[in-house]
Every structure is written in C-alpha cells, then in structure tokens.
BAVEXNU-210559 format. One record per residue (C-alpha): chain; x, y, z; residue in three letters. Coordinates in steps of 0.001 Angstrom, whole numbers, always signed. Layout:
BAVEXNU-210559
 ch      px      py      pz  aa
  A       X       Y       Z ALA
...
end
This chain:
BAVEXNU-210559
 ch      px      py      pz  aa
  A +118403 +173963   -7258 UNK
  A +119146 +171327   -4122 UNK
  A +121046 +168342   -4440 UNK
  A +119009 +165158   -4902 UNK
  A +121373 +164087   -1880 UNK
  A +120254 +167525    -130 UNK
  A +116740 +167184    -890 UNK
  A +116168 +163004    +226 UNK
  A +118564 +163859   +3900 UNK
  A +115640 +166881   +4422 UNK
  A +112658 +164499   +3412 UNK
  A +113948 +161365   +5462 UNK
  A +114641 +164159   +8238 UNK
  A +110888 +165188   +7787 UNK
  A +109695 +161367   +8015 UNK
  A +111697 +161052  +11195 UNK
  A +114329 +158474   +9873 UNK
  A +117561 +160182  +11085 UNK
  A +118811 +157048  +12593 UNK
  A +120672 +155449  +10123 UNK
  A +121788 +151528  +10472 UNK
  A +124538 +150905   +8038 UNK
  A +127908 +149664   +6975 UNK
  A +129110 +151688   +4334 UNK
  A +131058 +150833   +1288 UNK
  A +132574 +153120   -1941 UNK
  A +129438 +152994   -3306 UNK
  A +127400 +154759    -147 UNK
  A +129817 +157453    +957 UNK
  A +128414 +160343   -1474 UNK
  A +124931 +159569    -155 UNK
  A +126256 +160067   +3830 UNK
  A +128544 +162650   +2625 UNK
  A +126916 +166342   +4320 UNK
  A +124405 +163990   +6683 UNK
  A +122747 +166735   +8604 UNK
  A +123423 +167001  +12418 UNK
  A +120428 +165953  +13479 UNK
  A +120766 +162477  +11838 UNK
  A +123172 +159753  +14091 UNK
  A +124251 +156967  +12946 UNK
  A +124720 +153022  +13987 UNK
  A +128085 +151689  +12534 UNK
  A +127724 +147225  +12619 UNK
  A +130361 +145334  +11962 UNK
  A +128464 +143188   +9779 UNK
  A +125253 +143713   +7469 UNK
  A +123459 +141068   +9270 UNK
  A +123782 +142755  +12606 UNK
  A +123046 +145969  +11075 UNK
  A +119614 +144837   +9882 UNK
  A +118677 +143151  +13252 UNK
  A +119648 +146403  +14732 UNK
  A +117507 +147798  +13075 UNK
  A +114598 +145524  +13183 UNK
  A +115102 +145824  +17068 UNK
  A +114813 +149635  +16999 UNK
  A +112165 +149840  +14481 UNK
  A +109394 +147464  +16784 UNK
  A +110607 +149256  +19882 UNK
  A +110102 +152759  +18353 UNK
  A +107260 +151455  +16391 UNK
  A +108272 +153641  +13216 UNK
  A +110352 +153146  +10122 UNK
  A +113999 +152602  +10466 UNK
  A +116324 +153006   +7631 UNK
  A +118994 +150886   +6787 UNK
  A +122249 +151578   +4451 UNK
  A +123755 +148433   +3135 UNK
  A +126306 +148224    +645 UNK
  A +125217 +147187   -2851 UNK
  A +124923 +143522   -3448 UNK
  A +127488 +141776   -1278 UNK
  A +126508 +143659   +1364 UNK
  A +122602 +143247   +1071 UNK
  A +123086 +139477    +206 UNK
  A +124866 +139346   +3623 UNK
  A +122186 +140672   +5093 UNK
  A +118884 +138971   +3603 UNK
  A +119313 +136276   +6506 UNK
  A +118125 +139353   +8865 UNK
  A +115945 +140252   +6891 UNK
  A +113858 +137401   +6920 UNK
  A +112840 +137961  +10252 UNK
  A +111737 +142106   +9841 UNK
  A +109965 +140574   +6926 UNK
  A +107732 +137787   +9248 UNK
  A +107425 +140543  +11958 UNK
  A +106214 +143130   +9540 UNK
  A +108823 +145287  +10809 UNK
  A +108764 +148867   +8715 UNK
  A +112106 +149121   +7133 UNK
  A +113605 +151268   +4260 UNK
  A +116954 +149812   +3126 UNK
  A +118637 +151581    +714 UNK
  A +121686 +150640   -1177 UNK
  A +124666 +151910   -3125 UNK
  A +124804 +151111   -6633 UNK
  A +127801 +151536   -9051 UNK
  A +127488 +154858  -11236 UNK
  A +125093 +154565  -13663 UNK
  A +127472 +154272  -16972 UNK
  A +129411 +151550  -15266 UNK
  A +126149 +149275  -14577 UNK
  A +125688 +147799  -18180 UNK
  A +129322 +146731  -18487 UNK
  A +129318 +144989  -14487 UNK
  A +132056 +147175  -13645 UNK
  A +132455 +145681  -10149 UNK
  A +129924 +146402   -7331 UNK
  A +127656 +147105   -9881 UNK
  A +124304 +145263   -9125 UNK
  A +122471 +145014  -12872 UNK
  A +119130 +143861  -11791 UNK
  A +119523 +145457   -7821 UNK
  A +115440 +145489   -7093 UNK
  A +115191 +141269   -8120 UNK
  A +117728 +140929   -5327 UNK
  A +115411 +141004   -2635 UNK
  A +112889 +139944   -4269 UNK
  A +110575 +138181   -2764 UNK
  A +111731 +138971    +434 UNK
  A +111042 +142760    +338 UNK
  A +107278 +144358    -225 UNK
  A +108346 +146811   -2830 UNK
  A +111965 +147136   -4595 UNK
  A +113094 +149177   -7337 UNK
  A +116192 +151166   -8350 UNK
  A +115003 +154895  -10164 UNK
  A +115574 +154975  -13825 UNK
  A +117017 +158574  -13903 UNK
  A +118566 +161076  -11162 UNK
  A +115781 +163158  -10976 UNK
  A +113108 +160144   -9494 UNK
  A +115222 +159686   -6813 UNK
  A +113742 +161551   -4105 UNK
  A +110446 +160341   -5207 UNK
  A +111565 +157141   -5246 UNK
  A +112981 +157299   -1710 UNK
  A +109377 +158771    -733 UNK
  A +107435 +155650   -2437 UNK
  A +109753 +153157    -354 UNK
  A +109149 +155013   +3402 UNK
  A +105462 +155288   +2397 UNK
  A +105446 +151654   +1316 UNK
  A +107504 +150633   +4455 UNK
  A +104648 +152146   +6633 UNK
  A +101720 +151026   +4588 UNK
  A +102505 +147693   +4194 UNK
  A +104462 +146992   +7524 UNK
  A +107095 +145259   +5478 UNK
  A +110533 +146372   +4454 UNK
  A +111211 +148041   +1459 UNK
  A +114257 +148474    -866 UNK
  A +115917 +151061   -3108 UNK
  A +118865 +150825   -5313 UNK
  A +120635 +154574   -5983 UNK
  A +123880 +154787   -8583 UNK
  A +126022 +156604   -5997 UNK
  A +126299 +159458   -9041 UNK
  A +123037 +160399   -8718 UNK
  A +123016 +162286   -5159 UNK
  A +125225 +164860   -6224 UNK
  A +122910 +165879   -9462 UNK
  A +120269 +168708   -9219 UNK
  A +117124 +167659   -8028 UNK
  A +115158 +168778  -11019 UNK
  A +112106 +171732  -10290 UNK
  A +109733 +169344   -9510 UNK
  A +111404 +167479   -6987 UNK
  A +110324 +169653   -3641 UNK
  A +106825 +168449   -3659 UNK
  A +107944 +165646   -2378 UNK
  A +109116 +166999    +777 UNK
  A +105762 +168058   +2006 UNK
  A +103802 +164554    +800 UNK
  A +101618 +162649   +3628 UNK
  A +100175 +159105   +3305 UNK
  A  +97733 +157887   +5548 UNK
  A  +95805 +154735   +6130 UNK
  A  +92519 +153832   +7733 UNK
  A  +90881 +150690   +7941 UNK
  A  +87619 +150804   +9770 UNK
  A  +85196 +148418   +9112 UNK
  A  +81919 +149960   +7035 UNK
  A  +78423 +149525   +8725 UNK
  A  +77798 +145971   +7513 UNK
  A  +81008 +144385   +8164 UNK
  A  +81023 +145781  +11611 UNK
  A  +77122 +144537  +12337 UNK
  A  +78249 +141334  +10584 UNK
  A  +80997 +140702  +12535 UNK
  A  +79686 +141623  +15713 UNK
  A  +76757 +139520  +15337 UNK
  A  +78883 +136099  +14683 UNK
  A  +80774 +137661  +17798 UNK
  A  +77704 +138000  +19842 UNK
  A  +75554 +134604  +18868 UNK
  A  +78924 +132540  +19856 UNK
  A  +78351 +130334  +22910 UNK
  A  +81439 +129474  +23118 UNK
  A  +84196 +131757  +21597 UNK
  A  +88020 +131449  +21771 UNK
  A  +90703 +134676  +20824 UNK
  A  +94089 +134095  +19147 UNK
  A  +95989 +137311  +19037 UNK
  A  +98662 +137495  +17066 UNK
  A +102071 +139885  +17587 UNK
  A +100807 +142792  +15057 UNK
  A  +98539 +143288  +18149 UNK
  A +101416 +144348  +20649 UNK
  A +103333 +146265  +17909 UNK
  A  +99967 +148581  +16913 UNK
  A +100233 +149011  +21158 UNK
  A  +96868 +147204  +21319 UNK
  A  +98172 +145417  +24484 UNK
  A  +96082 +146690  +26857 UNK
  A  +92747 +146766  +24755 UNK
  A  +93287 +142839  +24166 UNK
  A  +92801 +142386  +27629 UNK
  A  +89895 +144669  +28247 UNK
  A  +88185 +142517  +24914 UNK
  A  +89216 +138993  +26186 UNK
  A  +87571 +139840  +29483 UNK
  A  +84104 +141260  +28047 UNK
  A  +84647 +137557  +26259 UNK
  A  +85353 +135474  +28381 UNK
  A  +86983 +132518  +26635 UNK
  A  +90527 +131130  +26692 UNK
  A  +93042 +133098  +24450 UNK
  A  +96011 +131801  +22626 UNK
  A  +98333 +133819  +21133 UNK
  A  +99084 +132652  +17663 UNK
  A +101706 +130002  +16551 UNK
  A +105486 +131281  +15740 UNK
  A +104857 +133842  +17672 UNK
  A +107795 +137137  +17663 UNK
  A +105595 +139224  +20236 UNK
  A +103550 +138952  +23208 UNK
  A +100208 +139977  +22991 UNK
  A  +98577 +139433  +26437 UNK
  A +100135 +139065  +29800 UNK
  A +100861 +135690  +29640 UNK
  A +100183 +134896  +33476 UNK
  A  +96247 +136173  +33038 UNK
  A  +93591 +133572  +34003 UNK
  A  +92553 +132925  +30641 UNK
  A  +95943 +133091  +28893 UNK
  A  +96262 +129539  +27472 UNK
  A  +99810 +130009  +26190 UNK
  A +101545 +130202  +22742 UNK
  A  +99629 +127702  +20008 UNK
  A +101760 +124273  +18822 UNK
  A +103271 +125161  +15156 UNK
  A +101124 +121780  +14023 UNK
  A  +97972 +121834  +12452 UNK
  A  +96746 +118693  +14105 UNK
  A  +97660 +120108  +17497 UNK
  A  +96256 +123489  +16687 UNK
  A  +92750 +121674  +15626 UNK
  A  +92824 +119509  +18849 UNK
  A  +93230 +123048  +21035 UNK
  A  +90297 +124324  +19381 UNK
  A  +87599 +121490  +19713 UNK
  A  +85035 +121828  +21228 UNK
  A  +84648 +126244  +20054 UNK
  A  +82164 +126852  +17878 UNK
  A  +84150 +130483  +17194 UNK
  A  +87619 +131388  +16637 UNK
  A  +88317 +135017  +16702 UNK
  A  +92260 +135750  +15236 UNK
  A  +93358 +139404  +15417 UNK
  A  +96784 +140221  +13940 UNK
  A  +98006 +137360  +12957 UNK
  A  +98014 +134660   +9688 UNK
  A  +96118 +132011   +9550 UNK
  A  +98373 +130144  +10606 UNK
  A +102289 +130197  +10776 UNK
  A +102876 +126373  +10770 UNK
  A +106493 +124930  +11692 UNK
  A +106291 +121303  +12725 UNK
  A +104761 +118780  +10267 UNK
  A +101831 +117261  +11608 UNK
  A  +98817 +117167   +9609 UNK
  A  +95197 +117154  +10515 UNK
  A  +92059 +119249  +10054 UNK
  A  +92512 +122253   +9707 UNK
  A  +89341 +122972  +12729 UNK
  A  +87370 +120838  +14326 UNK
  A  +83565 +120220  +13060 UNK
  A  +81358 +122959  +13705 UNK
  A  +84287 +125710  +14542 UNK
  A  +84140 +128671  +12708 UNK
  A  +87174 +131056  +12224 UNK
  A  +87194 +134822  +11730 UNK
  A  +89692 +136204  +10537 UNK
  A  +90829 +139894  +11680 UNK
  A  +94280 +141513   +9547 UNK
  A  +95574 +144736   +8051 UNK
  A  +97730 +142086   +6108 UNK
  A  +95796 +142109   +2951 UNK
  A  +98316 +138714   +1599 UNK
  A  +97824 +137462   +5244 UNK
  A  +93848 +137503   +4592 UNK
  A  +94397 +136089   +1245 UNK
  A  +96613 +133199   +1487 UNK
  A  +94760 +131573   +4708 UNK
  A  +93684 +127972   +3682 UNK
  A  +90017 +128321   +5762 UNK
  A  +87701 +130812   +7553 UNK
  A  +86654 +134232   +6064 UNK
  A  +88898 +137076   +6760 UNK
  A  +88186 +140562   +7294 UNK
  A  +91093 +143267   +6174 UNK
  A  +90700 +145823   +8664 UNK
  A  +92492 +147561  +11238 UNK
  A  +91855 +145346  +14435 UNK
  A  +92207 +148162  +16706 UNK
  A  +89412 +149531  +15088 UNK
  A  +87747 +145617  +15178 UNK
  A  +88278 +145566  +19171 UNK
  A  +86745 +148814  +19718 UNK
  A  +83996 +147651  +17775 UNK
  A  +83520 +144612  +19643 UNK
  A  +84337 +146002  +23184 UNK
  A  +81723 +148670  +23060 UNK
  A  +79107 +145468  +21538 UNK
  A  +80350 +143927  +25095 UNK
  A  +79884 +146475  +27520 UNK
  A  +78805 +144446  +30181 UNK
  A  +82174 +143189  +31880 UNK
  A  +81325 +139779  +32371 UNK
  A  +82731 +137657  +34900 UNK
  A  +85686 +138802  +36682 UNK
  A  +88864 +137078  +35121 UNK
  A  +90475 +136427  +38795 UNK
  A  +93951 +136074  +39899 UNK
  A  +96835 +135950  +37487 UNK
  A  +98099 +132265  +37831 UNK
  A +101362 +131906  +40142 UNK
  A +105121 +130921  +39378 UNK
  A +105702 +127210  +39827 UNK
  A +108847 +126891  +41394 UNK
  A +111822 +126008  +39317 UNK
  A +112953 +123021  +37827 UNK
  A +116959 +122482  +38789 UNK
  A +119261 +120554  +37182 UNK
  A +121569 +117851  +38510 UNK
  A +125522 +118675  +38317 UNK
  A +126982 +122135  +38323 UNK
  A +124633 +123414  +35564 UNK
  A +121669 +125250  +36023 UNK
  A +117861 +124380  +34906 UNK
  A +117242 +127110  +32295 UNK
  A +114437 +127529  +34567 UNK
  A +116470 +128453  +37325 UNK
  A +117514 +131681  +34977 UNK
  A +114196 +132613  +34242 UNK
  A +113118 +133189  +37612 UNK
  A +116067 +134546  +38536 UNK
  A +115317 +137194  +35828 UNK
  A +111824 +137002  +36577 UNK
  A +112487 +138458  +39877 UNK
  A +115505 +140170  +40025 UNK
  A +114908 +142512  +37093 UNK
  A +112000 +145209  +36613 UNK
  A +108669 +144173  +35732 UNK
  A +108614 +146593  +32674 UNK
  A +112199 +144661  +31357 UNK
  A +111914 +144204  +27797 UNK
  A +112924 +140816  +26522 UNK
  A +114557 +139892  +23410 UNK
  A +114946 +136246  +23448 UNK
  A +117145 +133957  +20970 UNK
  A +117445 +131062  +22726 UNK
  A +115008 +128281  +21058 UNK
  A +115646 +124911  +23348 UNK
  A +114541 +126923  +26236 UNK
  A +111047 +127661  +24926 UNK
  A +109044 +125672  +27056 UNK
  A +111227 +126872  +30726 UNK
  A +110679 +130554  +29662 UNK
  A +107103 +130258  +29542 UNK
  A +106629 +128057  +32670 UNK
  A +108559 +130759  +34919 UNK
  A +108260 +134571  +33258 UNK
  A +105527 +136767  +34283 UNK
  A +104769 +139672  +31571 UNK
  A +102192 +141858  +32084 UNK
  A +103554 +145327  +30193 UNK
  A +103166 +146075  +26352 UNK
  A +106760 +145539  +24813 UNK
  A +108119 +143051  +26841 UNK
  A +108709 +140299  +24468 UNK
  A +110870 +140195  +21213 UNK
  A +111614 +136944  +19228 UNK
  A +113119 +136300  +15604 UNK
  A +109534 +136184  +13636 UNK
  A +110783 +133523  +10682 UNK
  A +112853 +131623  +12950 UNK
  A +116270 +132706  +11316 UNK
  A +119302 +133034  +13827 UNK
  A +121181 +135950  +14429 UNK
  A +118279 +138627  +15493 UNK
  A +118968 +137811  +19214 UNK
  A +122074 +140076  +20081 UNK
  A +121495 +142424  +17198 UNK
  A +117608 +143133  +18241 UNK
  A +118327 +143472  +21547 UNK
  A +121055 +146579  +21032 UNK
  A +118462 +147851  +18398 UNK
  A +115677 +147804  +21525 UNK
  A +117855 +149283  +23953 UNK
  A +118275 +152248  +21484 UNK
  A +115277 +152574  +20798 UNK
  A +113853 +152373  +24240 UNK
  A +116306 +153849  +26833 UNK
  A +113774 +154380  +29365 UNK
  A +113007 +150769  +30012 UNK
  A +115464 +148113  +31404 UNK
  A +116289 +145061  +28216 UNK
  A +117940 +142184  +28349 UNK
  A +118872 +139947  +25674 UNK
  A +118445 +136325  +26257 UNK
  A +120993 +134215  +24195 UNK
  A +121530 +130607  +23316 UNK
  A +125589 +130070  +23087 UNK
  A +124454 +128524  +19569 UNK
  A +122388 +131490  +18031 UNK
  A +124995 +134234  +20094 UNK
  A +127503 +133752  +16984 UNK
  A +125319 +134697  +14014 UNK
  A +124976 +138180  +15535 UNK
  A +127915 +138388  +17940 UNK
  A +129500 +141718  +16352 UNK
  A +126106 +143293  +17631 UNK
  A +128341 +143709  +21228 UNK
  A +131059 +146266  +19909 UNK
  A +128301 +148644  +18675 UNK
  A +126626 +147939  +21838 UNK
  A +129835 +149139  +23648 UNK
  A +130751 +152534  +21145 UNK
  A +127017 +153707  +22372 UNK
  A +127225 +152535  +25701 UNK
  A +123608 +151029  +25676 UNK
  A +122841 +149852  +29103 UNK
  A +121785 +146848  +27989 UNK
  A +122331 +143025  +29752 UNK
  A +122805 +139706  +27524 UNK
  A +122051 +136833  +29435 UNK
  A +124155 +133648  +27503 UNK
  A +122958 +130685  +28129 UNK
  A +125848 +128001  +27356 UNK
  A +125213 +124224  +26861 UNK
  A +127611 +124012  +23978 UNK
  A +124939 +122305  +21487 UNK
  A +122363 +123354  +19482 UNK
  A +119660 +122232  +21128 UNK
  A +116622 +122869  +18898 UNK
  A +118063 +120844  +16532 UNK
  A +118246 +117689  +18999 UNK
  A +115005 +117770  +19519 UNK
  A +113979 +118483  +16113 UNK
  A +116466 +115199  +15035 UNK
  A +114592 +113244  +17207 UNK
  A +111611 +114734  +15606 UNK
  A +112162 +113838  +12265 UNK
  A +114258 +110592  +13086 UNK
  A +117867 +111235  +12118 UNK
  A +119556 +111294  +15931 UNK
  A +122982 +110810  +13865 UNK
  A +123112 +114362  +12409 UNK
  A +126680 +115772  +12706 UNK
  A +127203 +119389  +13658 UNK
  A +125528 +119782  +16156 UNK
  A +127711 +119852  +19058 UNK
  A +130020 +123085  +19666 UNK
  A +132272 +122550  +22324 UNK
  A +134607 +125251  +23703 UNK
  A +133033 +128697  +23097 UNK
  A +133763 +131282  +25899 UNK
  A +131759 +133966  +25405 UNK
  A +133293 +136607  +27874 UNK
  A +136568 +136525  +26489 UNK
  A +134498 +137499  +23311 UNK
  A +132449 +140337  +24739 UNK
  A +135597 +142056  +26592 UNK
  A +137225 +142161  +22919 UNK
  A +134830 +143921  +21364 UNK
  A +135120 +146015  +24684 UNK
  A +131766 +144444  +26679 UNK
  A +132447 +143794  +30200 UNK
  A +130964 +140327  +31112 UNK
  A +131680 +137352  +33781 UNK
  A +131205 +133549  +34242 UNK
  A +128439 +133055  +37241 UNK
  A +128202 +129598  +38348 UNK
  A +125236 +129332  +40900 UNK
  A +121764 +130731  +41673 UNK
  A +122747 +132850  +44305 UNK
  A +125705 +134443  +42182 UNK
  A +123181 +135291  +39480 UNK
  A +121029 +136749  +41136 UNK
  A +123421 +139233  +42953 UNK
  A +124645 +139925  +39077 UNK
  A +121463 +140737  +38270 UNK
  A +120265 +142922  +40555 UNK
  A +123420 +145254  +39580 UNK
  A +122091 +148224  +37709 UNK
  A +125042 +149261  +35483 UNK
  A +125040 +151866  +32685 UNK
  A +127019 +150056  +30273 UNK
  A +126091 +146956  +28452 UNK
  A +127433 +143743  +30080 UNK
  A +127585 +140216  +29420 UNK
  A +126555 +137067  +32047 UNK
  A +127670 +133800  +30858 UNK
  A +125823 +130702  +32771 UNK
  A +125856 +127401  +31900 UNK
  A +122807 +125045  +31919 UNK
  A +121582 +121813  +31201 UNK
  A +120121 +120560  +28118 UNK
  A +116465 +121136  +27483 UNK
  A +113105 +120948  +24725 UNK
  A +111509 +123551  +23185 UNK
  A +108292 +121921  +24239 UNK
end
C-alpha cells in the first residue's frame, strides 16, 4: 500500500504541478521528503514573494501552480500576495504544514486549530482532511477547485499524515478528470445575439479573464465585426486588446460617475471577462446613463451575481465571442491604422519623464516583451507611450496590493522563457517583494527590472490630494539604492542617468537577470 505522501507527489505529477513555490518549515519537510525528480522547486526568501512567484508563473503558464507555505505564520505572511491571485483569478493550490494531529487540540506550537478559517474569505475553497486517509482526495478537490473556479485554493495536512498508508481506496484518485463547459444553450445564444445585433450603437469592455483564457486575438476579430469603441475594464491586471488599435479607448476610470459619463450616449454595453465593475476612487453617480443597457458576459458565477445592474450571462465568453463573431460575419468597416506614439514628455533637472522610460522600452526591447508592471504613479505615462499588440504582454497586481511587482515578474520569466520580460518597478512597491531578486539569481532567469526611483510614494500624493489630507506623514523615502541591493542578493544592476545611456542598457541582451536603476520625476496616475 503507497504512502499518502507517495500517492499525492504521483497525482500532483499527473495534474502537471511539479513546480513547487515554497518556503519550508518543520512542519513541511515530510511532505517534500522523496519529491520525485521530475518535480523542481522555487526556494523565496519570504512567503510573500513565494506566492507572487507563483501567481506570476501560474498566468504565464496559464495552469495551476502549487504553493507550500508553512503553517500559519507562514501563510499569514503571505495572504498580502494572495490578495492579488485572488482578484486575478489566478489558479493556485497552496498547501500547508500543520502540526501532527495529537498535538493540534493542545496548540502545541505551529499548530493551526482552525487552519481552513485562516484564509477564509480570501481563498475559494479551504479545508484541512479529518483523517490520513482523505488526504489525497482532499489534495484532488483543491487542484480541481483551483481550476474550476479560477481562484486559489487551500489545504491544511498534519505533517504525520504523509507517511501513513494511503488506505485501498485511495488510487482512484489518481486517474480522476474534471472538466468544465460553459456554452450558452439555444435561447441564451439567440437572445443574446439578438440584443447584440438590434444595437445601433454598441460599446465592448473586456476585462483581463479575456487575455488569460488566450482570447486576445478573437477580441479583436469581434470588436472589428462591431465596430464600436472598446474599453478594457476598470482595475485592470491584464491587457486585453492591443492598446494602440483604432478603437481602443483605453483602461476605464475606477469611478462610477466617470465610468457612466464614458458610456453616454450607448444604448449597449457588452462586458466579457470582467465584474461589473471593480471600483477604486469614490465618486458616485449613475451607475449608466438613460437608455444604456449592459450585458453582462462571465464564467465568474459570484462576479455575475454580485453586479449592482444589467443582466449577466454565466458562460464561457470564448464560447460568447464565437457566437457573436460568426452572427457578424460581415467585417464591417476596416478599423485603420493603429494610432502613433506621441513623443515623450521630459522632465526638467537630471531626472527623467517616466515617459522618457517607456519609450525607451517601447523601442529598445522586443515587441513580444512581457510586462509586469508595479509602478502605480506612472499609470497614465505608460499608457501614453507603450505599444502592445501580443497576447501576454501585460501583468499588474489585480487588488492593488504591493509586492506582486518583482515577485510576478521572476514567476513570468519562469514560466515563459521563450519571451523577453521585464519588470517595471516603483522604488516604493520594489521593497515589499525585493527578496524576489536572489531567487531570480539561483535560477538565472534572464529577466530585466526596470526601477524607477523618485524616493516617494507617489500614488499616495495624488491620492492625499484626492481625499484632502496633503499633510500625511510617510510618505517620503529618501535614500534607497537599489543596486547595492540587487548585487547582494547576487543581481548584477547599474545606475543610468540619461536617455541615451538607457537605451544602450537596454538593448543589451544578457542571460542573467539584471537590475537598471533610473531616476525620474514625480508624476499622476491619471
């Protein structure tokens, strides 16, 4: 009779999760004690890291990625990343030492005595098995509910348990498949497809589930057969069309006043893949203008439910744009040139115009460059002067919680070594997730961190003027120096002061992950 530690390695080597994020305590060392040699795994320096790590790998690869934390220190330390894999539906199975199972009751220490309410509500489904024997079902239930529900999951495991028999039951778990489909029946389709058709003037807000079910492309085709301006959704952690394309109308304002005012004057508003809506600023309104209509489209059951207005249809919305695109087959008018680069803005003094970056980026690195971008007060300059036009090119902390920057990028780069990434890093957010750059340097990931330094947090000024409290301490943090930081945990990196200098950085090609520090001038987010 296997192992129950024998039996979970072969079914999470069956499910394809033999990249393991962790860092390991007492109570996780039997369960990566024989680890198999196809499994490899991603040592962070701190639990935080280790989940953005993850998160980064698991949109990139777009399948599961398992995490090992260490009971409940180590998975309070980390519920800060997880907040973000949470907003960006990100498909991960975290489990957890526990303390052995006669030693819970009493709270011998790192015991955990109620280990699933943890991470509760954070997680989509939590639970620790009552007896040995469940475990590898249990495991099972949290990778199936990881990919179902496109939301981490978390298991609890008494670190006795992997060395007991498995039980005869047990290997039928090893050959279990869970699928999903979510097509729309008949009259939902003709339905939809009719309020779709009898539009005169529709508008499409895509949301990021659409670039991480690599629907990318098939946006495009639908937005063209269309014809109307498309948004991509508010608090947005992916890019869902190329965001230089004629009738690309940018990211939506967080505000549902704002949002209202960009849709006056549609009498249909088509969202696919995202909630309805992710609000941030405070600035109330109606929620649409009179006569707008809003459909819509989500494999986000909760998503569908807990939208204040418009009727919602839970369905895949691959399936929903195949629908609709093949309703459309006439192409319509030709969507015309993608809209040019306005130069630059620069900066006066030595510092550079975060615009100035951009482009430099922009043009020195590959078009297919995958971005993971952390750095919040630059917003508005990043969107004025990138140009992405490939599936996967854009990667931003979903619920707005520091720290995924550095961490997701080095999770990206794993998970997609044949594509160029670069992390883009505000000197304030760089900290949360700054161990990221040792693991980044043990797997030699050819990955390049662009730091942006201008020694404040800068969201935060604008959001105190926002909110009318410009006297706010702490926000000012004076005399970082990021490269001596990156060469100690062993990341080669250098100080570029002009244009010319970064460019000439960037166009290097190395295959080791490096660090440019530049320092630029103050900016908005909008």
């Amino acid at each position: 009779m296997p192992s129950v530690r024998r039996l979970c390695h072969e079914l999470l080597e069956r499910q394809g999760l033999t990249t393991v994020f962790g860092n390991p305590g007492s109570n996780e060392l039997p369960f990566l004690a024989d680890l198999p040699d196809s499994f490899h795994y991603v040592l962070g320096l701190h639990e935080g890291a280790v989940v953005g790590m993850a998160d980064g790998y698991a949109q990139a690869t777009g399948r599961p990625a398992l995490v090992n934390l260490h009971a409940a220190s180590g998975s309070g330390n980390a519920m800060g990343a997880l907040t973000n894999a949470v907003a960006s539906r990100t498909p991960l199975v975290v489990v957890a030492g526990q303390q052995v199972r006669s030693a819970i009751g009493p709270e011998a220490n790192l015991s955990n005595v109620d280990a699933p309410a943890l991470m509760k509500p954070l997680v989509g489904w939590a639970a620790e098995p009552a007896c040995a024997e469940d475990v590898p079902r249990a495991l099972a239930q949290a990778v199936f509910e990881a990919e179902l529900q496109r939301r981490p999951t978390y298991l609890s495991v008494p670190y006795d348990d992997w060395a007991a028999d498995a039980g005869d039951n047990a290997l039928a778990v090893l050959d279990r498949r869970v699928g999903r489909a979510g097509v729309p029946d008949a009259e939902q389709g003709r339905r939809l497809a009719e309020q779709v058709a009898a539009a005169r003037r529709p508008a499409l807000v895509l949301g990021g589930d659409i670039d991480s079910a690599g629907l990318f492309d098939e946006a495009v085709r639908l937005a063209e057969r269309l014809g109307g301006p498309v948004w991509a959704a508010p608090s947005q952690f992916r890019l869902p069309f190329p965001n230089r394309h004629p009738l690309f109308r940018g990211v939506l304002p967080a505000g549902i006043a704002p949002v209202c005012e960009a849709f006056e004057g549609h009498d249909l508003v088509l969202v696919l893949g995202a909630p309805v809506f992710r609000y941030h600023e405070y600035l109330p309104g109606r929620y649409l203008p009179e006569g707008t209509r809003l459909i819509q489209v989500t494999e986000d059951a909760s998503a569908a439910a807990r939208a204040p207005m418009g009727e919602a249809l839970v369905a895949d919305p691959g399936a929903v744009i195949e629908l609709l695109v093949e309703l459309l087959d006439a192409p319509g008018e030709p969507a015309g040139a993608f809209r040019p680069v306005p130069e630059p803005a620069t900066a006066e003094g030595p510092r550079l115009h975060p615009e100035q970056v951009f482009a430099a980026l922009r043009d020195e690195m590959p078009e297919d460059t995958a971005y993971v971008v952390e750095s919040t007060s630059t917003n508005s300059s990043w969107w004025r002067q990138m140009d992405l036009r490939h599936p996967g090119s854009y990667y931003f902390p979903a619920a707005g919680g520091l720290g995924f920057g550095l961490p997701g990028a080095v999770g990206v780069a794993l998970g997609r070594p044949d594509r160029p990434v670069v992390g883009v890093v505000g000197d304030g957010s760089a900290n949360y997730g700054i161990t990221a750059l040792w693991t980044a340097a043990q797997h030699r990931v050819p990955l390049t961190v662009v730091l942006l330094r201008n020694g404040t947090y800068g969201a935060l000024r604008w959001f105190s003027g926002l909110l009318g409290v410009p006297d706010a301490p702490g926000l000012d943090i004076p005399g970082l120096d990021f490269t001596r930081v990156a060469e100690g945990y062993g990341v080669r990196s250098r100080h570029v002061g002009g244009v010319e200098e970064l460019r000439a950085a960037l166009a290097e090609r190395p295959d080791h992950p490096r660090l440019i520090q530049v320092d630029t001038a103050l900016t908005t987010p909008s």
